[in-house]
C-alpha positions as CSV (number, residue, x, y, z in Angstrom):
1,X,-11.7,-22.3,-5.4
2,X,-8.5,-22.0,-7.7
3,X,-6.6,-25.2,-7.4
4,X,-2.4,-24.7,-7.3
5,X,-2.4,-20.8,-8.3
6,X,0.8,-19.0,-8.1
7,X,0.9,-17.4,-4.8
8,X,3.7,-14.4,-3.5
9,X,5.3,-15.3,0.2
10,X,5.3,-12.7,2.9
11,X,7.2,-13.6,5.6
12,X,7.4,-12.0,8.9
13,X,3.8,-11.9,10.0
14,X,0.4,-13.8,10.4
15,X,0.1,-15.8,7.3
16,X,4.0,-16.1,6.3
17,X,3.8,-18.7,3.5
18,X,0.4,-18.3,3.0
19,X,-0.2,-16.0,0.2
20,X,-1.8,-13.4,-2.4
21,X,-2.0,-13.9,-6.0
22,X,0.5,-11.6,-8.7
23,X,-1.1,-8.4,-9.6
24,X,-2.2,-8.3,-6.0
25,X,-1.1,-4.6,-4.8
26,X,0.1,-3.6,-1.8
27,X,0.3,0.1,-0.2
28,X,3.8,1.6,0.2
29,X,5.0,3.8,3.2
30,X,5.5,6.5,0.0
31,X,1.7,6.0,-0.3
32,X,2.4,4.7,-3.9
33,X,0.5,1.4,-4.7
34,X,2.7,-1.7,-6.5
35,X,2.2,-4.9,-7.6
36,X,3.1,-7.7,-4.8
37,X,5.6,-9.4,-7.3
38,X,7.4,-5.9,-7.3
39,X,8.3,-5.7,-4.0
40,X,11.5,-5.8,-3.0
41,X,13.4,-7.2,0.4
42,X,14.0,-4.0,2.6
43,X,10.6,-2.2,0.6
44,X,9.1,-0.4,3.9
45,X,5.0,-0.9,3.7
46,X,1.9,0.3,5.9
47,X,0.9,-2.2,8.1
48,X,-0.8,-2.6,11.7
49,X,-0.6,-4.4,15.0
50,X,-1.4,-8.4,14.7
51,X,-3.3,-8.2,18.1
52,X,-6.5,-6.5,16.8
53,X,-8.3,-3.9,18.4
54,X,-10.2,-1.5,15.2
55,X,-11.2,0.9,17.6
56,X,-7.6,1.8,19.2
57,X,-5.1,0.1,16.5
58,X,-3.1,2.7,14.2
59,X,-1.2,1.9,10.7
60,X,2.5,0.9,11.5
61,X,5.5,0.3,9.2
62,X,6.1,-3.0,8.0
63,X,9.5,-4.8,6.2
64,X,9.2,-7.4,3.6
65,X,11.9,-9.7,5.2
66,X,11.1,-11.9,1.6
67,X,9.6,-12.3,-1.5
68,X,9.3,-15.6,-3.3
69,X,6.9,-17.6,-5.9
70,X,5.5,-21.2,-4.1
71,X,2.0,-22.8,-5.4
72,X,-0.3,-23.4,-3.2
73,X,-4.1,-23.9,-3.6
74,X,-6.2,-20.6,-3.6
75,X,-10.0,-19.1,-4.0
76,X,-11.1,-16.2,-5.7
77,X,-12.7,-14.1,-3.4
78,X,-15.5,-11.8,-4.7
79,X,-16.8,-8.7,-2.8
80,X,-18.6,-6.0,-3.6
81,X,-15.3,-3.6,-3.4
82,X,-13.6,-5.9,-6.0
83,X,-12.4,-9.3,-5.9
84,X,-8.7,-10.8,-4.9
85,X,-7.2,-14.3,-5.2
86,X,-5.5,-15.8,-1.7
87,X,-4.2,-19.0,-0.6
88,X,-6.4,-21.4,1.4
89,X,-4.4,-20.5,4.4
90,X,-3.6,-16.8,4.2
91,X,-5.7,-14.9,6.8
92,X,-8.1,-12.5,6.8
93,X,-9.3,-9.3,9.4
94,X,-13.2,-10.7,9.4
95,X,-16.7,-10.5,11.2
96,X,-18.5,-13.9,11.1
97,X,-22.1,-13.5,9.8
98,X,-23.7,-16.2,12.0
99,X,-21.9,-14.3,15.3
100,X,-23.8,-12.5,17.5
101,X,-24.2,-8.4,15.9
102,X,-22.0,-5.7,17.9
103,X,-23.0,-2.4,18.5
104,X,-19.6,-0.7,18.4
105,X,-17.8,0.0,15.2
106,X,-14.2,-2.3,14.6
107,X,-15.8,-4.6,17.4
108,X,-16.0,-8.4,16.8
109,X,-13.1,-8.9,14.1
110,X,-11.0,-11.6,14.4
111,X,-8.1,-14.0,12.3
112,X,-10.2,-16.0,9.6
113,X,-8.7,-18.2,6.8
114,X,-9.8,-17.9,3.6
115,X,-10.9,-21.5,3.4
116,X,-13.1,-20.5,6.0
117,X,-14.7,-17.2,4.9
118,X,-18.6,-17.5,4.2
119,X,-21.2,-15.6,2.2
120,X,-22.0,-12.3,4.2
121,X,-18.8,-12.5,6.6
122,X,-17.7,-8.9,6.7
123,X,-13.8,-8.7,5.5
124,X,-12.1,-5.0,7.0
125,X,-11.3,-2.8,4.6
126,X,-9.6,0.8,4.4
127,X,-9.3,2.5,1.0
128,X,-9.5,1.6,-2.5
129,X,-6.3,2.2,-4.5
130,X,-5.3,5.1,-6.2
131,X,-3.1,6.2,-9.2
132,X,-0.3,8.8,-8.7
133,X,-1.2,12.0,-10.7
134,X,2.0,13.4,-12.2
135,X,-0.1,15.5,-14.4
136,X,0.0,19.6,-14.2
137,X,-3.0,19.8,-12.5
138,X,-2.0,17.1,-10.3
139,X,1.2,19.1,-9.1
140,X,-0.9,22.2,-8.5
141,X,-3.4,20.3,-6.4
142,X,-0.9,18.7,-4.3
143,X,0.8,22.2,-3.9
144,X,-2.9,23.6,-2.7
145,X,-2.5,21.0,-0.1
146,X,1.1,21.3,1.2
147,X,0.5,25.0,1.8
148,X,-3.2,25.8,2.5
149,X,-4.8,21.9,3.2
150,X,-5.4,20.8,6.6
151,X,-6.3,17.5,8.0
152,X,-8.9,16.5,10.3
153,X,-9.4,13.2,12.8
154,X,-11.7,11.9,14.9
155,X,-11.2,8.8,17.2
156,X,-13.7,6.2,15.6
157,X,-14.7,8.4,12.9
158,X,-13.1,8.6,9.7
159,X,-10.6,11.1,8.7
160,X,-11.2,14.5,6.7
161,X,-8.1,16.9,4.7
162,X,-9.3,19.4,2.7
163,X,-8.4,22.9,1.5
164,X,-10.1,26.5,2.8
165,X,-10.3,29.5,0.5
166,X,-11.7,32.8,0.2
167,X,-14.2,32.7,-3.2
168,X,-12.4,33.7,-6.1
169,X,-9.6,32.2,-8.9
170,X,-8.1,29.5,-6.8
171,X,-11.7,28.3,-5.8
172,X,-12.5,28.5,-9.1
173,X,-9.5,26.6,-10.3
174,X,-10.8,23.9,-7.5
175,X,-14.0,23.9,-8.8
176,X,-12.6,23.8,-13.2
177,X,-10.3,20.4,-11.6
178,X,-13.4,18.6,-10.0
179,X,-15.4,18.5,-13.4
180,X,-12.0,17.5,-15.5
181,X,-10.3,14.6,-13.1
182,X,-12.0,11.7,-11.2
183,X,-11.0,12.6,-7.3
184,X,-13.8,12.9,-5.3
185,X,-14.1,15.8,-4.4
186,X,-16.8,18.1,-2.4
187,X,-17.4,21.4,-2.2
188,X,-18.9,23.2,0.5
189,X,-19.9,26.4,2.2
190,X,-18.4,27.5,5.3
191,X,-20.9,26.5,8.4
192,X,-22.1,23.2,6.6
193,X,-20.7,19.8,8.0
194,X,-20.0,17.3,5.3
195,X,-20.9,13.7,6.9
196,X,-18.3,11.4,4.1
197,X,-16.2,8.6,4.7
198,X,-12.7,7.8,4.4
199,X,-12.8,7.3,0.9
200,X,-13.9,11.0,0.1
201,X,-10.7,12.0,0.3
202,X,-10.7,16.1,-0.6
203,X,-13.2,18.5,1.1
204,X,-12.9,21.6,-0.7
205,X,-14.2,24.2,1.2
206,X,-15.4,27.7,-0.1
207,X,-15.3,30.6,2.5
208,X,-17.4,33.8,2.5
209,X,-21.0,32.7,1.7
């Protein structure tokens, strides 16, 4: 617990006036990541639906209506996919520990403040932040996927986009930018199925063998 830490208000939805700490980042519609503290009134974000359903919900745009410092007192949360600082009251999309297990995937989440949030409660989570690449290689890669990528979904399962060449210089340009940038990329053969989650973001795969 972090008594009377600087908080940023988000108005507008569950948890308006209940906040997340500066340096706190938040992902744009652009798919560009900023600082909470940077956003601006009329700054168009991806959200989703209050009334939770994992299995059926879908990302939706979202308006900050506001943006403004208040103190209030916070905790430190620590998981094992990083650790974020949240005012008592601000709420969370969480599966209790001590409830009874569910079968289904995205079942049994519910609204939990962060005064109430336990050892072992299960917080949802989507993706880990990313940097935007404005390097050469960057600009290629993104090319590769505007004109030969594809993208792949599944309802429950996690998305796939990848890119599907013939062997020869491209694939071994693919193959030269996996060992010299940190993207996670996979390579495969066509005929094998690659079984990775949302956070694998590139399957590259190589046709012809």
């Amino acid at each position: 617990k972090i008594p009377s830490c600087y908080g940023i208000c988000s108005w507008g939805g569950i948890g308006y006036d209940f906040c997340l700490a500066p340096g706190t980042r938040v992902l744009k519609r652009n798919l560009t990541w900023s600082k909470i503290e940077n956003l601006q009134v009329g700054d168009e974000l991806i959200g989703f639906p209050e009334e939770l359903n994992l299995q059926k919900n879908t990302f939706v745009p979202a308006v900050v209506e506001d943006n403004k410092k208040i103190t209030r007192p916070c905790y430190k949360i620590v998981t094992e996919k990083g650790t974020i600082i949240a005012s008592q009251e601000h709420k969370w999309v969480t599966r209790l520990h001590h409830e009874a297990p569910h079968k289904k995937p995205g079942t049994g989440f519910k609204w939990v403040t962060t005064a109430d949030l336990e050892p072992k409660d299960e917080i949802a989570f989507t993706s880990e932040p990313w940097l935007f690449d404005t390097s050469r290689d960057g600009g290629w890669l993104s090319g590769m996927f505007d004109g030969e990528g594809w993208v792949s979904i599944q309802e429950g399962k996690s998305g796939h986009c990848g890119i599907a060449q013939n062997p020869g210089p491209i694939v071994e340009k693919l193959k030269e930018l996996q060992l010299v940038t940190t993207k996670p990329f996979q390579l495969t053969k066509k005929g094998e199925l690659l079984k990775n989650k949302l956070k694998k973001i590139y399957q590259l795969i190589e046709h012809g063998k």
